[in-house]
Structures are given as C-alpha cells and as structure tokens.
PDB file as gemmi writes it, atoms N, CA and C in Angstrom:
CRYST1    1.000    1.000    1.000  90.00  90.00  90.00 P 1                      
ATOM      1  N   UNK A   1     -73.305  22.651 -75.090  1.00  0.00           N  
ATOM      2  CA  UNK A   1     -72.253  21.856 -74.519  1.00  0.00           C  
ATOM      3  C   UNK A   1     -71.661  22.604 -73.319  1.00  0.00           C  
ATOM      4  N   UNK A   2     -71.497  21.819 -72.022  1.00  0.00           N  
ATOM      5  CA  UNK A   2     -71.171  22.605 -70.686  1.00  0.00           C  
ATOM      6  C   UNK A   2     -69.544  22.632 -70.693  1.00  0.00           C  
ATOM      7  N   UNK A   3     -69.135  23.842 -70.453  1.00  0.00           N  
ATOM      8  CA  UNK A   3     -67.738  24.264 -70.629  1.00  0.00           C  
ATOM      9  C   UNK A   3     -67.204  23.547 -69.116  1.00  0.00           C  
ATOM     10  N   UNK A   4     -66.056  22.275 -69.478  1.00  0.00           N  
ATOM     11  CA  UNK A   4     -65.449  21.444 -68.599  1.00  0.00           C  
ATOM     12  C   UNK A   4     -64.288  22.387 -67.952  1.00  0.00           C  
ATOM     13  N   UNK A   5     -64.156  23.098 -66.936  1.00  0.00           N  
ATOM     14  CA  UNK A   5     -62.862  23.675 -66.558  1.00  0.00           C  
ATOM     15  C   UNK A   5     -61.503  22.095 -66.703  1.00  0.00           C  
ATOM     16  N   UNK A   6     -60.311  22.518 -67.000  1.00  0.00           N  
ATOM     17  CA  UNK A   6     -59.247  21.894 -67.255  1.00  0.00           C  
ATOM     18  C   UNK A   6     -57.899  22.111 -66.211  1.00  0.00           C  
ATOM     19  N   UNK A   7     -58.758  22.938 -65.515  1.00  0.00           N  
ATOM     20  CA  UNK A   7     -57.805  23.312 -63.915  1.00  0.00           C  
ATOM     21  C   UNK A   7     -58.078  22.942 -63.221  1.00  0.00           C  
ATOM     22  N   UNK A   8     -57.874  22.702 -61.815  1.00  0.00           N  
ATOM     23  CA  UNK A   8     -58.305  22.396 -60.381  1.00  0.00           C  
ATOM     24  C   UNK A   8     -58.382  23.804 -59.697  1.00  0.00           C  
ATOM     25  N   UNK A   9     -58.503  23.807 -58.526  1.00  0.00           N  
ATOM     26  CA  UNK A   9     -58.647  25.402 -57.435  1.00  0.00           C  
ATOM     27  C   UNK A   9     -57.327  25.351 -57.067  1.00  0.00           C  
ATOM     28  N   UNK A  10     -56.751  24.596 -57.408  1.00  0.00           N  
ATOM     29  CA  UNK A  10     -54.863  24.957 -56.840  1.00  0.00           C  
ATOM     30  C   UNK A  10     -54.719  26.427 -58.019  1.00  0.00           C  
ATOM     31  N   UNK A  11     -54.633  25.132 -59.241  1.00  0.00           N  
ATOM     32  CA  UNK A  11     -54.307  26.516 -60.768  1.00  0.00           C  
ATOM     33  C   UNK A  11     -54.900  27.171 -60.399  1.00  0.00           C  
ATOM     34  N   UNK A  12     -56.073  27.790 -60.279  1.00  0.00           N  
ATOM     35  CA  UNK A  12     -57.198  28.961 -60.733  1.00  0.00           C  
ATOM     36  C   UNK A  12     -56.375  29.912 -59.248  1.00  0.00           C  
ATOM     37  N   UNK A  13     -56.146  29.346 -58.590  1.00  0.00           N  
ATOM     38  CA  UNK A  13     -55.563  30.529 -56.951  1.00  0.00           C  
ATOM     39  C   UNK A  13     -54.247  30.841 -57.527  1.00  0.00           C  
ATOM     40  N   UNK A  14     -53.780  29.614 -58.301  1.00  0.00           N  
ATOM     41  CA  UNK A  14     -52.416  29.993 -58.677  1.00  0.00           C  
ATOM     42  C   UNK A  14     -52.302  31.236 -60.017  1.00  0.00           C  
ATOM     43  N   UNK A  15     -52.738  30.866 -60.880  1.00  0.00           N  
ATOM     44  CA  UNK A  15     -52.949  32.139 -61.754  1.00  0.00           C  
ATOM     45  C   UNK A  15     -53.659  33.901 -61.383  1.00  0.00           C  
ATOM     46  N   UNK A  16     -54.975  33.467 -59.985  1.00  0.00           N  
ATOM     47  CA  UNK A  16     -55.173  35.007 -59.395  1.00  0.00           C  
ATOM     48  C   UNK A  16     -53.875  35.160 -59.378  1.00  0.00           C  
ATOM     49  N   UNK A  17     -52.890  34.739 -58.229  1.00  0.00           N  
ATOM     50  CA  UNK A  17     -52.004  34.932 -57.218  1.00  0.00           C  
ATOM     51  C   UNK A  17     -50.806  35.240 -58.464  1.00  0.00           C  
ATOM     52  N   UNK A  18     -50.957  34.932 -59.658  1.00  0.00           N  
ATOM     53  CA  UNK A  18     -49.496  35.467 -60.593  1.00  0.00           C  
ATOM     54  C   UNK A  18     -50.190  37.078 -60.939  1.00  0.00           C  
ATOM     55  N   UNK A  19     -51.567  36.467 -61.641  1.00  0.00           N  
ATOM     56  CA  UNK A  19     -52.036  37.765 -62.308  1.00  0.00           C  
ATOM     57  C   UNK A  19     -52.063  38.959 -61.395  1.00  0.00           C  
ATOM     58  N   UNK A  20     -52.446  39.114 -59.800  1.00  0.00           N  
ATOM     59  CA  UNK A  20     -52.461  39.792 -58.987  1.00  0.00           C  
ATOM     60  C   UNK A  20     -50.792  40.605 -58.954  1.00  0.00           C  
ATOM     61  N   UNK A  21     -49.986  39.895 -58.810  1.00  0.00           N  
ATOM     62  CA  UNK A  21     -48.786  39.864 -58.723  1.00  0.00           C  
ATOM     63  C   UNK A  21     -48.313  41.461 -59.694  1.00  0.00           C  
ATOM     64  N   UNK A  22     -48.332  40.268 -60.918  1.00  0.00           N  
ATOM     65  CA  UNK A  22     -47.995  41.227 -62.172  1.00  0.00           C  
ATOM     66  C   UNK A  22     -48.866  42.930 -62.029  1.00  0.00           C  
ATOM     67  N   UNK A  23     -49.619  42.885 -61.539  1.00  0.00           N  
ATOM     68  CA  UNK A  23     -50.885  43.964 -61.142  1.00  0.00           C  
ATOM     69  C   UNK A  23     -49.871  45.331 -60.428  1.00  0.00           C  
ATOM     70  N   UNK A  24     -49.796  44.366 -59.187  1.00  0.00           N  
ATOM     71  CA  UNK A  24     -49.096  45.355 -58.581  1.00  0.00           C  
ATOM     72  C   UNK A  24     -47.270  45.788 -59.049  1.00  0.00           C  
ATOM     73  N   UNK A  25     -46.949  44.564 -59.824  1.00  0.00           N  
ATOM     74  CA  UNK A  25     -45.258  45.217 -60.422  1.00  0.00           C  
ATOM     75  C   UNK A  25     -45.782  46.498 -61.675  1.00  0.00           C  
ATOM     76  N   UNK A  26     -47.168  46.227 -62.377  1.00  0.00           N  
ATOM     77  CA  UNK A  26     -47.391  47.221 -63.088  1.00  0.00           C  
ATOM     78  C   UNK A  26     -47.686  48.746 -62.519  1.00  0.00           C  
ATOM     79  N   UNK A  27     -48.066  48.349 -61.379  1.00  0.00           N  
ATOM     80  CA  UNK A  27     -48.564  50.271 -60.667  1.00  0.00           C  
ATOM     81  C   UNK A  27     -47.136  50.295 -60.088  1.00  0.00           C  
ATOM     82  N   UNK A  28     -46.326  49.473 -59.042  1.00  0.00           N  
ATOM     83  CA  UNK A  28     -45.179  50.213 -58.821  1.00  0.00           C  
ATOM     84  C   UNK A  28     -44.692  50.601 -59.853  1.00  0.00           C  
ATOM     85  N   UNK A  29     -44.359  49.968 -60.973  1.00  0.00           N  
ATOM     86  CA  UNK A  29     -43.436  50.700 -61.787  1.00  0.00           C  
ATOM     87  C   UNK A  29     -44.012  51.890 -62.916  1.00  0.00           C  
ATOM     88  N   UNK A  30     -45.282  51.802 -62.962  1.00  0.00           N  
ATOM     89  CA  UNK A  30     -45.732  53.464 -63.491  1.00  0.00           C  
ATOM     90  C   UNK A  30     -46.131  54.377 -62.589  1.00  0.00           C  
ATOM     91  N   UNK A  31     -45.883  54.249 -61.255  1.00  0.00           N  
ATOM     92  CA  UNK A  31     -45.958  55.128 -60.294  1.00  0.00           C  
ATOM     93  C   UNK A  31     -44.652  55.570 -60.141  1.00  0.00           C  
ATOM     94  N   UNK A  32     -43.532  54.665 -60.337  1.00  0.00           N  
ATOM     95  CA  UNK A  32     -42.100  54.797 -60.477  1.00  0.00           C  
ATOM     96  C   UNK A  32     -41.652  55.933 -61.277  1.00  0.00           C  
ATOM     97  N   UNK A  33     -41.960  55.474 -62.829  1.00  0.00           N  
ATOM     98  CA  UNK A  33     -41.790  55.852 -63.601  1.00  0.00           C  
ATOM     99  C   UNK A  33     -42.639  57.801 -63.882  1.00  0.00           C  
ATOM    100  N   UNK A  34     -43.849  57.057 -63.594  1.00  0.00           N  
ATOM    101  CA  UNK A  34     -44.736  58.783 -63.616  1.00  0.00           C  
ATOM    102  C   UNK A  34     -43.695  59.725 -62.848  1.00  0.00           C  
ATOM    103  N   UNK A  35     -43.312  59.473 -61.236  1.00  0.00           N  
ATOM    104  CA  UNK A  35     -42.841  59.831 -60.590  1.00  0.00           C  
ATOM    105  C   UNK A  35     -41.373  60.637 -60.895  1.00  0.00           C  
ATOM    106  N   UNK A  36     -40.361  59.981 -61.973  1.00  0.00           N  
ATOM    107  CA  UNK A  36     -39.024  60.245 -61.835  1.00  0.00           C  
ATOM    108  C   UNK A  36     -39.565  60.877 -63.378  1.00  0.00           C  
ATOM    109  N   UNK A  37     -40.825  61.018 -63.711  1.00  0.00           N  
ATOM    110  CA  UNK A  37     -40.864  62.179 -64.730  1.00  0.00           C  
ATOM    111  C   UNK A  37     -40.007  62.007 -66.360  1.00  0.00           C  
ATOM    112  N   UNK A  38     -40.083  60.552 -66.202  1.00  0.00           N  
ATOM    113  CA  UNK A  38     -39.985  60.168 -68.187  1.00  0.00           C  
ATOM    114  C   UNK A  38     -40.347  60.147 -68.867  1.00  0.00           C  
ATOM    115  N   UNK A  39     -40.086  60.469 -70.108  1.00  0.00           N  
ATOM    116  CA  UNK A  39     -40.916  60.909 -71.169  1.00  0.00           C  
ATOM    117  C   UNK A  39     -42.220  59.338 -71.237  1.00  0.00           C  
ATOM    118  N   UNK A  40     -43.334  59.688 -72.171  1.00  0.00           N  
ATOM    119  CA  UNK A  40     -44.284  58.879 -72.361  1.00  0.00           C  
ATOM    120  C   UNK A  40     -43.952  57.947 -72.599  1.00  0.00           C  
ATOM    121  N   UNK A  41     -43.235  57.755 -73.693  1.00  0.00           N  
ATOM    122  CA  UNK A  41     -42.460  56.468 -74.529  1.00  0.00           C  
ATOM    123  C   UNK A  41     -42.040  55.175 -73.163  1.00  0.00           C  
ATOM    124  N   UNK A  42     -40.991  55.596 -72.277  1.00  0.00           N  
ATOM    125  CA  UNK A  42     -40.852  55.176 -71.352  1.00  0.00           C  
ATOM    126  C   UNK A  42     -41.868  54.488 -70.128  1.00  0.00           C  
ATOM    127  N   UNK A  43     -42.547  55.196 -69.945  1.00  0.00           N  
ATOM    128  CA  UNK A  43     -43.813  54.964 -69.327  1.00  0.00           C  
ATOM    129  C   UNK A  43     -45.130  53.458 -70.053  1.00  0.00           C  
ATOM    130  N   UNK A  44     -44.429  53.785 -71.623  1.00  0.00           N  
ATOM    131  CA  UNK A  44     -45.265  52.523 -72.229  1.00  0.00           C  
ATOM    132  C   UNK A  44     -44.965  50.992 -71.815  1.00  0.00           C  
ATOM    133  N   UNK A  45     -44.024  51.021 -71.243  1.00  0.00           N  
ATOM    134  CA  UNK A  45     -43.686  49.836 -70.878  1.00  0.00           C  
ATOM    135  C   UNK A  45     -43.878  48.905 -70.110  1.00  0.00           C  
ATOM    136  N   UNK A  46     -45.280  50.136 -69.012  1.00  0.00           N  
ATOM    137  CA  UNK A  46     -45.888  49.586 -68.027  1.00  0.00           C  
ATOM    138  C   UNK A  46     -46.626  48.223 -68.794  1.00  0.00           C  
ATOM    139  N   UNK A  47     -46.912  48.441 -70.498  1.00  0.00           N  
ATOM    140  CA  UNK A  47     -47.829  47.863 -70.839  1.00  0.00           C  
ATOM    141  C   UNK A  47     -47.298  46.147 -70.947  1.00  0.00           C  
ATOM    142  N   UNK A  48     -46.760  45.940 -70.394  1.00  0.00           N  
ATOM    143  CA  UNK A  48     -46.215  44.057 -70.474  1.00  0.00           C  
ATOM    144  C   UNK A  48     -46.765  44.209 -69.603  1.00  0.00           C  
ATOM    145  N   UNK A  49     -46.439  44.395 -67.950  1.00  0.00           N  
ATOM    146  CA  UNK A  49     -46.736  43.841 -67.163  1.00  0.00           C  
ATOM    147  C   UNK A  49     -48.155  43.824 -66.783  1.00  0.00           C  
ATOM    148  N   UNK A  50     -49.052  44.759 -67.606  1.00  0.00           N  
ATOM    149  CA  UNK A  50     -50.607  45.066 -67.484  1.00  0.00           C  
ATOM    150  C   UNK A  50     -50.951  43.486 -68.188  1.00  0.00           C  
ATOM    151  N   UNK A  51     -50.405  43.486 -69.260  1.00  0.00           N  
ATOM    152  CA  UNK A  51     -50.615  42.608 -70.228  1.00  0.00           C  
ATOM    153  C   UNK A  51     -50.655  40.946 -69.429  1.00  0.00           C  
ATOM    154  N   UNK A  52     -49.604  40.865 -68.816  1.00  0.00           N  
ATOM    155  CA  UNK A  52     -49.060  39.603 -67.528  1.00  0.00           C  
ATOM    156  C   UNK A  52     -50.467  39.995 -66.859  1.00  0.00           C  
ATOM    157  N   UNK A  53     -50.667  40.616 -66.522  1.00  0.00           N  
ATOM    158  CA  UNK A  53     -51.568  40.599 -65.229  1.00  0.00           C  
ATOM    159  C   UNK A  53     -53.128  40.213 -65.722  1.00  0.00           C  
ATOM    160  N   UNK A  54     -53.686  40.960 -67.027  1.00  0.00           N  
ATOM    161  CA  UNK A  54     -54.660  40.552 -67.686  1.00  0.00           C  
ATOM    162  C   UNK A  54     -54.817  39.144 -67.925  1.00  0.00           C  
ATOM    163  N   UNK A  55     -53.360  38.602 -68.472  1.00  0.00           N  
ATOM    164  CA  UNK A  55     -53.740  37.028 -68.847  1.00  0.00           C  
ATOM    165  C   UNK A  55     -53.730  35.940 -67.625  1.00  0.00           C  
ATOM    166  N   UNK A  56     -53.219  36.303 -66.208  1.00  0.00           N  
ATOM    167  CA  UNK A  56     -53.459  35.555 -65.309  1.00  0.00           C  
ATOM    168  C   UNK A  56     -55.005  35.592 -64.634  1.00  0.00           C  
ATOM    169  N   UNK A  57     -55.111  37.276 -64.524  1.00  0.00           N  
ATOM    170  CA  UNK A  57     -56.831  37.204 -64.269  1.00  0.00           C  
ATOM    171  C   UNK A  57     -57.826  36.412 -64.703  1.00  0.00           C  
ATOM    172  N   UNK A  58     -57.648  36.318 -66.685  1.00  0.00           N  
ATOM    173  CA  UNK A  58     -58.967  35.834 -67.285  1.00  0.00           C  
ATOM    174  C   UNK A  58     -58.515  34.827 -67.500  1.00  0.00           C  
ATOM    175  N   UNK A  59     -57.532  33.976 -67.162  1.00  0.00           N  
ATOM    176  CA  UNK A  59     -57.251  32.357 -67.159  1.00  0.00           C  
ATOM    177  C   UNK A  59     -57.659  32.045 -65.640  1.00  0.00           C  
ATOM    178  N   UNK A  60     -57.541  32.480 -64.688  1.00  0.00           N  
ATOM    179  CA  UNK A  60     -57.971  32.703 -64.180  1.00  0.00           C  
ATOM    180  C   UNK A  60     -60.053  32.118 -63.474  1.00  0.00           C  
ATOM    181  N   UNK A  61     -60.358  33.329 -64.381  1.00  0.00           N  
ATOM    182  CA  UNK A  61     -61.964  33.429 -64.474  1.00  0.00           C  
ATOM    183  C   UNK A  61     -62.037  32.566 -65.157  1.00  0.00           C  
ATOM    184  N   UNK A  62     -61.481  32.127 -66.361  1.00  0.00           N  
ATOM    185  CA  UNK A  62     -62.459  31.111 -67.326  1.00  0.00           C  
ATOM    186  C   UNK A  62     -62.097  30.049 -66.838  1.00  0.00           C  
ATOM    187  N   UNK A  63     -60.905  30.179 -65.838  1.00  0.00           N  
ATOM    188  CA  UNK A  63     -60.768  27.991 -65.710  1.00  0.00           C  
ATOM    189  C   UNK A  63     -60.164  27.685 -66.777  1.00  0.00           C  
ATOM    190  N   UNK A  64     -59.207  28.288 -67.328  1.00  0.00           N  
ATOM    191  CA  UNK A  64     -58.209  27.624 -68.572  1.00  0.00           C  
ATOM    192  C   UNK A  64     -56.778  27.397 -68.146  1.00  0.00           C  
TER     193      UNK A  64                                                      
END                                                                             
C-alpha cells in the first residue's frame, strides 16, 4: 500500500522551517549554557529543544 502524504509543500517547508528553528535555539542555548560554565544538570535542558527540532525534521521527511 503506497504511503499517501497528508501535507502539501506549504506544511512540509513549514515544519523544516520550525524544526530548523528549534535547531538553532538548541545550539545557542548549549553554547550559552556550556559557555557560562553550569553544572551538567543545567545543560540537560538543551534536550526539549533538540527534541522540538527532531519532531519538525521527521514530520517533516515523512509528510505527516
């Protein structure tokens, strides 16, 4: 059975263009963070916005 995408090329640019987004708020702010020298714990927090950025990519790629 051929997998029907459920987006148009507006969504699919629109989700790069979030997931990209989230990409770069994740390196400023653990470059931020590495930088002003906080403990690890602190630094984990980069992990949402990695997380944001992952799910716009592969919605993204799959056309969901």
């Amino acid at each position: 059975m051929p997998l029907v995408p459920n987006i148009g090329p507006r969504g699919i640019r629109r989700r790069q263009v979030i997931g990209l987004a989230w990409m770069g708020v994740a390196i400023a702010a653990g470059a931020a963070l590495l930088a002003a020298g906080v403990s690890p714990w602190w630094r984990l927090t980069v992990a949402l916005p990695l997380l944001m950025a992952g799910v716009g990519v592969f919605q993204a790629k799959e056309k969901t």
